[in-house]
C-alpha positions as CSV (number, residue, x, y, z in Angstrom):
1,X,180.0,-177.2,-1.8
2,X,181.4,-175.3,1.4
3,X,184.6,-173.5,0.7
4,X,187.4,-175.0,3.5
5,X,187.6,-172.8,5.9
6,X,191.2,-171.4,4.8
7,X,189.9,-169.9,1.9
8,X,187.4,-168.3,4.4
9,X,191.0,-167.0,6.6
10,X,192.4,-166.0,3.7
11,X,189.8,-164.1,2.0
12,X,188.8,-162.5,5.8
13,X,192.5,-160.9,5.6
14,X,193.0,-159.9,2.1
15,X,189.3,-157.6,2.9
16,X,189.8,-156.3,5.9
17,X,193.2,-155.7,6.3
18,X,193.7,-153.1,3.6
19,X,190.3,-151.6,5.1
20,X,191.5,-151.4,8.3
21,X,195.1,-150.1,7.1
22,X,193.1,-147.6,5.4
23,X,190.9,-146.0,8.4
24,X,189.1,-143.1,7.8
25,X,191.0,-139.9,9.5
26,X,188.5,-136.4,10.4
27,X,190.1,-133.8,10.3
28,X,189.9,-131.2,13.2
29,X,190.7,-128.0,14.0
30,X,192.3,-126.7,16.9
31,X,190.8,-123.4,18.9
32,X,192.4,-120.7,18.5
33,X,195.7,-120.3,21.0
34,X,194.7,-119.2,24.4
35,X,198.4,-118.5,26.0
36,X,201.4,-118.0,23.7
37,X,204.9,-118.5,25.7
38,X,208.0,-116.9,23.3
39,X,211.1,-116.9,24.1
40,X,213.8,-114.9,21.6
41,X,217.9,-115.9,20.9
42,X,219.7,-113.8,19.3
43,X,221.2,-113.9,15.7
44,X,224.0,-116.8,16.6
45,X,226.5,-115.7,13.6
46,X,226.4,-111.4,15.3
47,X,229.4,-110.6,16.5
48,X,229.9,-107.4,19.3
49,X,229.3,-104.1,17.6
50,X,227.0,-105.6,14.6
51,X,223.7,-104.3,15.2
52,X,220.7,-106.2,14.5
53,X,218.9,-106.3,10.6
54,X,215.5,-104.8,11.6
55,X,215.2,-105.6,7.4
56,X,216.0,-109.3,7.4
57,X,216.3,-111.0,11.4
58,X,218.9,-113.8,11.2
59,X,218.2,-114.9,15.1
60,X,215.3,-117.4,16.1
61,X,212.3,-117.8,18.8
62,X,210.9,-121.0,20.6
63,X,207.1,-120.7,20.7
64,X,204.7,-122.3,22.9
65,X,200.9,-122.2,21.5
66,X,198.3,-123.5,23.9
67,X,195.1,-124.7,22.3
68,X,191.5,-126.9,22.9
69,X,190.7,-129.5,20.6
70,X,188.0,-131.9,20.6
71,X,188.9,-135.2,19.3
72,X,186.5,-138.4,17.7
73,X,187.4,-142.1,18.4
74,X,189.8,-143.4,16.4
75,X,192.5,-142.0,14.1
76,X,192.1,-137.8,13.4
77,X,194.3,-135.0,11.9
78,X,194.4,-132.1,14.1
79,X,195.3,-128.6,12.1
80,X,197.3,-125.7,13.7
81,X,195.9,-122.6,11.8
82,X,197.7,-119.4,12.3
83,X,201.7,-120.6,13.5
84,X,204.2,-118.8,12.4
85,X,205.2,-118.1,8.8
86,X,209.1,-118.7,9.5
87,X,208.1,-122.1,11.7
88,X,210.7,-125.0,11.2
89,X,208.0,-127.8,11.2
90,X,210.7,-130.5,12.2
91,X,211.1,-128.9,15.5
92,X,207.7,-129.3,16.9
93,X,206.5,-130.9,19.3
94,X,202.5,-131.6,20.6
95,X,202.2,-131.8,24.4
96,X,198.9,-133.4,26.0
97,X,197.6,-135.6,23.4
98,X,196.9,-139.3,24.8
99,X,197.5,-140.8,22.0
100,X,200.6,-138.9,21.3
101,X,202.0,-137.8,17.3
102,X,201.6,-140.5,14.8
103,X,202.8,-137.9,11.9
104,X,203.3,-134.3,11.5
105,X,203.0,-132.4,8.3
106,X,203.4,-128.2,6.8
107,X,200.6,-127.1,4.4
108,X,202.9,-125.6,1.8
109,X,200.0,-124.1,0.1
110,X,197.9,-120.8,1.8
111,X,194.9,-119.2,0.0
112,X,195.4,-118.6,-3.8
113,X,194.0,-118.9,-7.0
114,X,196.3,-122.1,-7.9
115,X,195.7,-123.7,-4.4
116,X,191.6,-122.9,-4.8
117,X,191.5,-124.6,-8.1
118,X,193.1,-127.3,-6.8
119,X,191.5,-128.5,-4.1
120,X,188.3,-128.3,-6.2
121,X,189.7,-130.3,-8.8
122,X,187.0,-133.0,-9.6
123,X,184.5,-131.0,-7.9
124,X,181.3,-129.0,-9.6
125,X,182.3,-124.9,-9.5
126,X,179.7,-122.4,-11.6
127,X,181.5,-120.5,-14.9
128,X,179.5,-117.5,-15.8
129,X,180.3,-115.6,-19.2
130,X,179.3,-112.6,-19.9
131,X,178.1,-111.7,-23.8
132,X,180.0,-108.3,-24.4
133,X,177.4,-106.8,-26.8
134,X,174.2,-107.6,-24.8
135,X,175.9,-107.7,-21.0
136,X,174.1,-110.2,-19.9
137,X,175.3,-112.5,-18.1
138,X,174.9,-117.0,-18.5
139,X,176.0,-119.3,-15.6
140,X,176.1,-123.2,-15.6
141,X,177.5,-125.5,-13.5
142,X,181.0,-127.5,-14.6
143,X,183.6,-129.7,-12.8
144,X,187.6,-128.9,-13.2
145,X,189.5,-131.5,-14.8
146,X,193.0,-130.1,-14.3
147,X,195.2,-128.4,-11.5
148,X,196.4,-124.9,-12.2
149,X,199.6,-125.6,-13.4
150,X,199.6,-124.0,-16.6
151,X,195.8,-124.2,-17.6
152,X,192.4,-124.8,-16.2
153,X,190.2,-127.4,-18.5
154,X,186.3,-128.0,-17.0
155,X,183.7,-129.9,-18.3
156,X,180.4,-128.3,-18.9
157,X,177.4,-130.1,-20.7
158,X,178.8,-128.9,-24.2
159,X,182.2,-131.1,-23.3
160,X,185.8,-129.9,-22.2
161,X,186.8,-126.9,-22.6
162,X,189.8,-124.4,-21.4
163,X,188.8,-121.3,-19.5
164,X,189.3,-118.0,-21.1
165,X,189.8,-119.7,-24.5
166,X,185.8,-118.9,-25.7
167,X,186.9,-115.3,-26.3
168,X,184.2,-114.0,-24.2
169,X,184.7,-112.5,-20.8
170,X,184.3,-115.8,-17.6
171,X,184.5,-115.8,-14.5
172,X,184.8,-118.9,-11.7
173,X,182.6,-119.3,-8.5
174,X,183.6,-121.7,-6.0
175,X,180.7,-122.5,-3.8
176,X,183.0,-122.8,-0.8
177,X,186.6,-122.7,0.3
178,X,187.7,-125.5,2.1
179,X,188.5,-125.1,5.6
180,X,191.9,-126.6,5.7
181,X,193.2,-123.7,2.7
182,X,193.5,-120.7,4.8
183,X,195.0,-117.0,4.4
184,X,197.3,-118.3,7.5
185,X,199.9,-121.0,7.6
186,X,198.8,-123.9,9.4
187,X,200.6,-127.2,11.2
188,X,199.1,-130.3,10.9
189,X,199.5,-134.1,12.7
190,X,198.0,-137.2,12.6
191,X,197.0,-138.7,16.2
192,X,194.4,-141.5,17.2
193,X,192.8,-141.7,20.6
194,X,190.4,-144.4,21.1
195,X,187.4,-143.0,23.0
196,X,187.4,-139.1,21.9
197,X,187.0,-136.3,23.9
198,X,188.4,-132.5,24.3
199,X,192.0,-132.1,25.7
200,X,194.3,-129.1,26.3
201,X,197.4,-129.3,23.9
202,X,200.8,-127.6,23.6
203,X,202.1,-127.1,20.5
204,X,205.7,-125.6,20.5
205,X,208.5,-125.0,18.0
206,X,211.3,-123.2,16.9
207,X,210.5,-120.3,14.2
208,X,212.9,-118.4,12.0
209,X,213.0,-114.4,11.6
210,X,213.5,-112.8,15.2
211,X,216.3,-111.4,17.2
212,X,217.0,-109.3,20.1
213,X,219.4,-106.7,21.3
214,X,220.4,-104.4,24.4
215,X,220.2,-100.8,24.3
216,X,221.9,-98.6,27.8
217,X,221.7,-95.0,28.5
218,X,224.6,-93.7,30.8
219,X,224.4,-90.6,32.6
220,X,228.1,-89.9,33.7
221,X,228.0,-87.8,36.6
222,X,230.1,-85.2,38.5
223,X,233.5,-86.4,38.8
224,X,235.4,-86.7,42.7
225,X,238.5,-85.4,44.1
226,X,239.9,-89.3,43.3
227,X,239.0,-89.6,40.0
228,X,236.3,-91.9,40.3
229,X,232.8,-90.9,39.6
230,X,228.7,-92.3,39.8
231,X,226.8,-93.0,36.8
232,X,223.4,-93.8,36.4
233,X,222.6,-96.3,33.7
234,X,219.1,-97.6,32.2
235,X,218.9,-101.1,30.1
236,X,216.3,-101.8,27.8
237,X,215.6,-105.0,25.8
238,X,214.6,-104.4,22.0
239,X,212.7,-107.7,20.6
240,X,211.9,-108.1,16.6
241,X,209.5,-110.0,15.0
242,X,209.4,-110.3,11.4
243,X,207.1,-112.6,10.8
244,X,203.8,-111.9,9.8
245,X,202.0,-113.0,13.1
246,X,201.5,-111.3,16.1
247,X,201.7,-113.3,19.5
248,X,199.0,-111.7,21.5
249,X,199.6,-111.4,25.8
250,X,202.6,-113.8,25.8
251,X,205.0,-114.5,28.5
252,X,208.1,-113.0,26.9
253,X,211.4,-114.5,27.5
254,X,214.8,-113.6,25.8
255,X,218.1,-115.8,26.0
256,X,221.9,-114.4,25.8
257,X,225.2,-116.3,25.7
258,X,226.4,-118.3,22.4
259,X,224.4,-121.2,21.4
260,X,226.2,-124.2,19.5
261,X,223.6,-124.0,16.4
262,X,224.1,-126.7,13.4
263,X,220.9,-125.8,11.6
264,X,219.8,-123.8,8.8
265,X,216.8,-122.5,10.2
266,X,216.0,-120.2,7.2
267,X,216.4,-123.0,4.9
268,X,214.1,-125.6,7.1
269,X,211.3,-122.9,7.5
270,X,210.4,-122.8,4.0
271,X,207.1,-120.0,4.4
272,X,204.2,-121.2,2.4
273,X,203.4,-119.7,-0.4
274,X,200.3,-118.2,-2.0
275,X,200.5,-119.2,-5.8
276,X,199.0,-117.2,-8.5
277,X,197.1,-118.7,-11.2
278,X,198.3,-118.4,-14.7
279,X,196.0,-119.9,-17.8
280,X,196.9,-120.6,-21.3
281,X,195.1,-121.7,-23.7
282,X,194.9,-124.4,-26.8
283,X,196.0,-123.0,-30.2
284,X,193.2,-121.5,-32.2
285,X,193.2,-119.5,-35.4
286,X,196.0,-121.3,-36.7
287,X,198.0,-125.2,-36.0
288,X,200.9,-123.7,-36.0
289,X,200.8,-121.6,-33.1
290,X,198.3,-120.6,-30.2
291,X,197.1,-117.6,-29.3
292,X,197.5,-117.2,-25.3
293,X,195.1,-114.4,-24.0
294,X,196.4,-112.1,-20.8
295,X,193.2,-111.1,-20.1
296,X,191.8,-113.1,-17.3
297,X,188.2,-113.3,-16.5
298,X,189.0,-115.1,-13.3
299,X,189.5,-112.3,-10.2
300,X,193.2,-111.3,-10.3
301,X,195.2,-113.1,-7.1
302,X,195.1,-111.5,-3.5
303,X,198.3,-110.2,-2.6
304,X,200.3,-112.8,-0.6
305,X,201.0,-112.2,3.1
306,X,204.3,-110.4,4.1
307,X,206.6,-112.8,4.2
308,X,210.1,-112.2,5.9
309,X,211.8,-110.9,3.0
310,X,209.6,-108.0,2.0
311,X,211.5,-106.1,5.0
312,X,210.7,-104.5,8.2
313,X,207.9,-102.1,9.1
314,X,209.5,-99.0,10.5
315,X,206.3,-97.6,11.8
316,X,205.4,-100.5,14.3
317,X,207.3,-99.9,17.1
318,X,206.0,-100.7,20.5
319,X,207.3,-99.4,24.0
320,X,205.8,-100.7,27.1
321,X,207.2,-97.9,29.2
322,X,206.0,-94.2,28.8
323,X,207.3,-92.1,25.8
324,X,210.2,-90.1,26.5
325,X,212.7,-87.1,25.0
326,X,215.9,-87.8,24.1
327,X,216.7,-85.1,26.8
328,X,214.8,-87.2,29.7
329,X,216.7,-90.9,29.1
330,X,219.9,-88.8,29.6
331,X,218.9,-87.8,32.9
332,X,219.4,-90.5,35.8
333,X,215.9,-90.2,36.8
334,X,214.7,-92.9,34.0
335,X,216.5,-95.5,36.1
336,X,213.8,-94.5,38.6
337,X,210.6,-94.2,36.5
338,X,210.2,-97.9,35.9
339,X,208.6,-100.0,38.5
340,X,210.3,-102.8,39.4
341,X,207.5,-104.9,39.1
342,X,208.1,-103.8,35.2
343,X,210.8,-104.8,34.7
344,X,212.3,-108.2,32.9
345,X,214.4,-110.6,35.6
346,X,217.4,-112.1,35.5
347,X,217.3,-116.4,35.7
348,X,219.7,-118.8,35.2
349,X,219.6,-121.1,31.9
350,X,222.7,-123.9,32.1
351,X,225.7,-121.5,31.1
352,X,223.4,-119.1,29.5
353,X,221.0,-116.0,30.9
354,X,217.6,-115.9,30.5
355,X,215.4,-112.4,31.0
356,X,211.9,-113.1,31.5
357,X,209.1,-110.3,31.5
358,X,206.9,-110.3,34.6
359,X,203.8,-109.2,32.6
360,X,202.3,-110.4,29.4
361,X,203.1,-108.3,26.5
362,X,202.1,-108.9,22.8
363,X,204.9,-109.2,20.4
364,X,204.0,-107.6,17.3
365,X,203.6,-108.7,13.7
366,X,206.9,-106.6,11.9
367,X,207.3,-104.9,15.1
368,X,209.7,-104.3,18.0
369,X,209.2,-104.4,21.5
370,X,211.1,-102.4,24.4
371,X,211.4,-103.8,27.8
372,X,213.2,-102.6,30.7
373,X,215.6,-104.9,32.4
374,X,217.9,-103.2,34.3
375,X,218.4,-99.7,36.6
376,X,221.4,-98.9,38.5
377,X,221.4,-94.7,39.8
378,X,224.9,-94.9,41.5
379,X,227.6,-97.5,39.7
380,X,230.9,-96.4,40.7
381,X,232.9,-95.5,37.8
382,X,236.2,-93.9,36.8
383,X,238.7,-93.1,33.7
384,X,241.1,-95.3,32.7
385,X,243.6,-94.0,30.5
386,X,246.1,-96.9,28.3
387,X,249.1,-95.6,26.9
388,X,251.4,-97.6,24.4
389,X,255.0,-98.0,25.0
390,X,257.1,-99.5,22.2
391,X,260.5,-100.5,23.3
392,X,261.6,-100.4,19.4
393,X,261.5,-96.8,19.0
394,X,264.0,-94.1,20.2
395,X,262.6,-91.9,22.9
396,X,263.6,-88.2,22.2
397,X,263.4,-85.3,24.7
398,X,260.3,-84.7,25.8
399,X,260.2,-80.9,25.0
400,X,259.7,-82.4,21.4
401,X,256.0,-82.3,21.4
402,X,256.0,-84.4,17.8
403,X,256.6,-87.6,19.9
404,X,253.3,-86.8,22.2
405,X,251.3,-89.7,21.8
406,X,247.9,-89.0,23.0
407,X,246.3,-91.8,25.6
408,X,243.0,-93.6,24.7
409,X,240.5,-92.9,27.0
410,X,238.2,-95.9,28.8
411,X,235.1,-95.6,30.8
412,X,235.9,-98.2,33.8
413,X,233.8,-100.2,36.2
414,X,233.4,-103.6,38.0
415,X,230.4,-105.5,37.4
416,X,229.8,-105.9,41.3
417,X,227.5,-105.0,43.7
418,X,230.1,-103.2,45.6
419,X,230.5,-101.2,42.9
420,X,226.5,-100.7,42.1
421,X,226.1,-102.6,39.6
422,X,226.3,-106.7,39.8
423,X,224.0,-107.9,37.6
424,X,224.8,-109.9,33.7
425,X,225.1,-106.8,30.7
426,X,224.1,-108.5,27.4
427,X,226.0,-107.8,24.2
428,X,224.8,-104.3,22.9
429,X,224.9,-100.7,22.6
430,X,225.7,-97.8,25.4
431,X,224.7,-94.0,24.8
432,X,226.7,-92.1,27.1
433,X,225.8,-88.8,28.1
434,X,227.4,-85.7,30.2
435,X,225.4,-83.1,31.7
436,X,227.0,-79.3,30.8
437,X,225.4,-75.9,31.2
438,X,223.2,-76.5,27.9
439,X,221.7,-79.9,29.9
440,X,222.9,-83.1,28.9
441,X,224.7,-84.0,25.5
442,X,226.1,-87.2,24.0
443,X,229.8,-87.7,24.7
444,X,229.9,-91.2,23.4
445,X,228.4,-94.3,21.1
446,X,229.9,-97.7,22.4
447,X,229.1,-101.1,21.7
448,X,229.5,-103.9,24.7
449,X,230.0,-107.4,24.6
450,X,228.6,-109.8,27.1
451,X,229.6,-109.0,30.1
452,X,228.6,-111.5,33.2
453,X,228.9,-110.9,36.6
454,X,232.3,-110.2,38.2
455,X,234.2,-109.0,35.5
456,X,236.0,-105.7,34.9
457,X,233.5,-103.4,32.5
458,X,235.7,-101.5,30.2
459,X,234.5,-99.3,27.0
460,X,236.5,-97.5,24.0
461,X,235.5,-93.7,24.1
462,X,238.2,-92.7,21.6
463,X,241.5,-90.5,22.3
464,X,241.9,-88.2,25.6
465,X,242.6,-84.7,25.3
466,X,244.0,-84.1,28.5
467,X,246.7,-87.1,29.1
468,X,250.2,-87.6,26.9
469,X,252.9,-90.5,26.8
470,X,255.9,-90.5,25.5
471,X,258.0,-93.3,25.4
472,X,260.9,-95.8,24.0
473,X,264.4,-96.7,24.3
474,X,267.4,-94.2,25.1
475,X,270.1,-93.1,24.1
476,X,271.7,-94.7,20.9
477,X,271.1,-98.8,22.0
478,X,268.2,-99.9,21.2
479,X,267.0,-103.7,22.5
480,X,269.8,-106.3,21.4
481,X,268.3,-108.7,19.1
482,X,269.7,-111.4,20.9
483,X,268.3,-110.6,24.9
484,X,271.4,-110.5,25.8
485,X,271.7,-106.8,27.5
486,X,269.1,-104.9,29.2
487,X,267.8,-102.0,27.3
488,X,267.2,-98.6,29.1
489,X,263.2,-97.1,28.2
490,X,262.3,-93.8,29.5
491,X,258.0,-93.2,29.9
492,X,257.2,-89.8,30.4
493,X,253.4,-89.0,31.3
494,X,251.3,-85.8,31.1
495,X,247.7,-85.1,33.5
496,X,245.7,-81.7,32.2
497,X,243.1,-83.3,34.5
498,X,241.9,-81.6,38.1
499,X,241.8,-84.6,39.2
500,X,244.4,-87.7,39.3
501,X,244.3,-89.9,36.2
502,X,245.0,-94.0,36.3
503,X,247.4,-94.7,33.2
504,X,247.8,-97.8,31.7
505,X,251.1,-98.5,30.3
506,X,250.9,-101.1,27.5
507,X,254.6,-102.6,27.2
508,X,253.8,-105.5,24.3
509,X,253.1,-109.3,24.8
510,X,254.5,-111.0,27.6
511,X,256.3,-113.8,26.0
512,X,258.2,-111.3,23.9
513,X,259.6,-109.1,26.8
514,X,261.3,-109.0,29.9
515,X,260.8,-105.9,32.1
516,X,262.6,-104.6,35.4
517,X,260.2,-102.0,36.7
518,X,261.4,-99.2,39.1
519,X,258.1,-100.1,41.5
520,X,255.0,-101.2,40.5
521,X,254.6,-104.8,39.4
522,X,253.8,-105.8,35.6
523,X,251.1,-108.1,35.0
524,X,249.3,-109.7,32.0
525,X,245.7,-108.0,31.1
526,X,244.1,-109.1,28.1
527,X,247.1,-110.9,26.9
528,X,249.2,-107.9,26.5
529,X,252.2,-107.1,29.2
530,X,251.4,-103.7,31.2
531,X,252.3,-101.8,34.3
532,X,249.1,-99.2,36.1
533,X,250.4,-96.1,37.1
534,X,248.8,-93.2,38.8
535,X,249.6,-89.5,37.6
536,X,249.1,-86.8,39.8
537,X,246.4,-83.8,39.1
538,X,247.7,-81.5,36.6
539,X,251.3,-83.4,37.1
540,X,253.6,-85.5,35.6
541,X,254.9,-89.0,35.7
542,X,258.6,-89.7,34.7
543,X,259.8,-93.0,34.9
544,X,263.3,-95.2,33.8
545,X,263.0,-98.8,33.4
546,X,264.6,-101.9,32.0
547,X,263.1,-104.1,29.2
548,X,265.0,-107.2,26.7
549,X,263.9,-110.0,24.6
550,X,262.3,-113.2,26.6
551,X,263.6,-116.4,26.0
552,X,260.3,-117.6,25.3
553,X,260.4,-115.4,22.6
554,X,263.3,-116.8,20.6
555,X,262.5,-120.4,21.9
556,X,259.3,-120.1,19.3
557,X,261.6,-118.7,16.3
């Protein structure tokens, strides 16, 4: 009898659905990349005057990998060999596919002993054991039984047996390694393309262990008659890569400005790891307890690649520009010895800067990379001195040189064209030299914030020498608690300069205190109340003003 033609329906989809659920997926490699595009950010958590850990990068990298494959019809897993070690798989993304990402997976396992033994498992490997008294040598074929977690069982013709538990010297050959276990981490996805055929892909993502600073060289120059002086400065970017890969002739990028980051990268990179394998064997001798052997006849495990923990390789350092003394970068003639051709550009990215290198440039496995990116031979510069005045303490007479307050001293510039300069100064670190009669010589160590265009540039270089201040309130009355009186303050300020020095007098925060200048106008700078006054060359500045409590300031009380 002829089954109904429902039991024919039904047994047609409980065959071939599962098979066809269950289609068989090759797995292909991808070439080798053929244009790498990397782009840094800096460590988002550094703050102004933290240097960079050359031992440990916190900051982070986008990468761009260009590759060939060649795909068969149908469903096919394409493997990435040789991304980077601190990639954060969930980032990625594969450009140029038709048939787009249907799943993407990290191998967490690279070459080993462990990860050897187990993709053999079930499969025929050759134990050879070697007689100590005779040393000869007797191979035969067996299949492992067990993973290498813990001990290594195979079946030879004589049964199951644990390795290095015959108490003679073994060793394992594997006839082959398989492609897909590699010394390199590799990134794999699942696609499906009906007809086949050989595409150019993009592969990028983000990757853990890099970062990025500036480095400046000033050469302060002869000063004027008005105080003001030119200095020649030279910018270099420093890249580091921890990782363990190099990125061959890439187009280089690096981003500054804050990023909002939510992400822990180091926790999603997760490197691979290489996993050593460790045997024990069954009791023998006695039930009680077993006698493991630390012997191994099976080749001790290869060292595992340098992850980004095992620290930073001093050694590989890599300048694109020619080698120079210490004695040469203070001299303003650096800012002339790079091309500009050479040298990394300034581009917009949203509210952030972007440099990008005009040549390609390999970025080194555990290595650093110097790039020019800015040369200015004439920015106009001056002194600024800032003085504190605290209307709280009693001024004496001035001839009482224990209330000399020295003046801090800043370096001072506008970050315009008209000034020579005009152009973004990333967050880093300024060497300042002075030429004297010995050649040049380091006069100061500063660290800079960000600094965009248009701003006023100014840098800590520590105490003056040459100006004074002295200053508070006279006389017996000091400022009435209450704001209701006036309060006489007497600033008295010395010049040792040849040349007139710009002082500026700090009188507190503006919504504690009045003030009644004799002249010049207060204003706020950097929320704190002041007044800029000009000293005379080898002169003196003596001034009597007015200062009392705000009202704003016992409003908030």
């Amino acid at each position: 009898m002829r089954p109904p033609a429902t039991w024919i329906a039904l047994l047609t989809l409980f065959t071939a659905g599962p098979l066809a659920a269950q289609e068989e997926r090759e797995r292909v490699f991808a070439s080798e990349p053929t244009h790498y595009a990397v782009t840094v950010y800096r460590d988002p958590e550094r703050v102004p005057g933290e240097r960079m850990e050359r031992d440990w990068p916190q900051g982070y990298a986008m990468i761009s990998e260009t590759r060939t494959v060649t795909l068969p019809p149908g469903r096919s897993t394409i493997l990435f060999e040789g991304v980077a070690e601190g990639m954060v798989a969930v980032s990625a993304i594969v450009t140029g596919l038709p048939g787009g990402t249907i799943e993407k997976n990290r191998n967490a396992d690279l070459l080993s002993p462990a990860a050897l033994v187990d993709r053999t498992l079930g499969n025929r490997v050759t134990i050879t054991r070697t007689n100590p008294a005779t040393g000869e040598g007797r191979s035969e074929e067996a299949i492992v039984r067990t993973r290498a977690d813990g001990g290594l069982v195979l079946q030879t013709r004589d049964g199951f047996e644990a390795v290095r538990c015959s108490g003679l010297p073994e060793k394992l050959t594997f006839p082959s390694v398989p492609r897909e276990l590699s010394s390199r981490p590799i990134f794999n996805i699942d696609t499906h393309d009906e007809t086949g055929g050989t595409y150019e892909v993009t592969l990028t993502y983000l990757s853990w262990g890099f970062d990025w600073e500036a480095n400046y060289v000033a050469q302060l120059g002869e000063g004027r008659g008005d105080g003001t002086f030119e200095m020649g400065l030279m910018s270099w970017l420093t890249v580091l890569n921890d990782n363990g890969q190099s990125f061959p002739d890439a187009q280089l990028m690096v981003v500054a400005g804050e990023i909002a980051i939510e992400s822990d990268f180091e926790e999603l990179a997760e490197a691979p790891l290489a996993r050593g394998l460790s045997l024990t064997c069954y009791p023998f001798g006695s039930t009680a307890r077993g006698s493991p052997t630390y012997g191994y006849g099976v080749p001790p495990a290869p060292p595992p690649p340098p992850t980004m923990s095992d620290g930073f390789n001093g050694d590989a350092i890599v300048v694109t520009g020619a080698r120079r003394r210490v004695s040469e970068l203070a001299e303003v003639a650096p800012a002339m010895t790079v091309s500009e051709g050479a040298m990394a550009s300034e581009e917009q990215l949203a509210d952030l800067k972007l440099y990008r290198v005009p040549r390609e440039v390999t970025v080194s496995a555990k290595g650093l990379k110097q790039i020019a990116f800015l040369a200015r031979d004439a920015v106009r510069t001056r002194w600024l001195y800032r003085a504190e005045c605290d209307a709280t303490q009693r001024w004496y007479k001035v001839e009482d040189e224990i209330d000399l307050d020295e003046a801090s001293i800043k370096l001072f510039t506008q970050n315009k064209e008209e000034f020579g300069l005009g152009a973004s100064l990333p967050m880093g670190t300024l060497n300042a030299f002075e030429a004297t009669s010995l050649g040049p010589q380091l006069v100061a160590q500063v660290e800079l914030r960000d600094y965009p265009v248009g701003q006023e540039v100014e840098l800590d270089l520590g105490e003056s020498a040459r100006v004074y201040a002295s200053c508070g309130y006279a006389g017996n009355q000091e400022p009435d608690a209450r704001g209701r009186r006036w309060t006489r303050i007497n600033a008295v300020l010395w010049n040792a300069n040849d040349t007139p020095a710009k002082v500026r007098l700090v009188l507190g925060y503006p919504d504690y205190w009045e003030v009644r200048s004799w002249g010049p106008d207060p204003y706020v700078k950097n929320g704190e109340l002041v007044i800029d006054v000009e000293i005379p060359a080898n002169g003196r500045l003596d001034k009597t003003f007015r200062m009392r409590r705000s009202e704003l300031f016992f409003s908030r009380r």
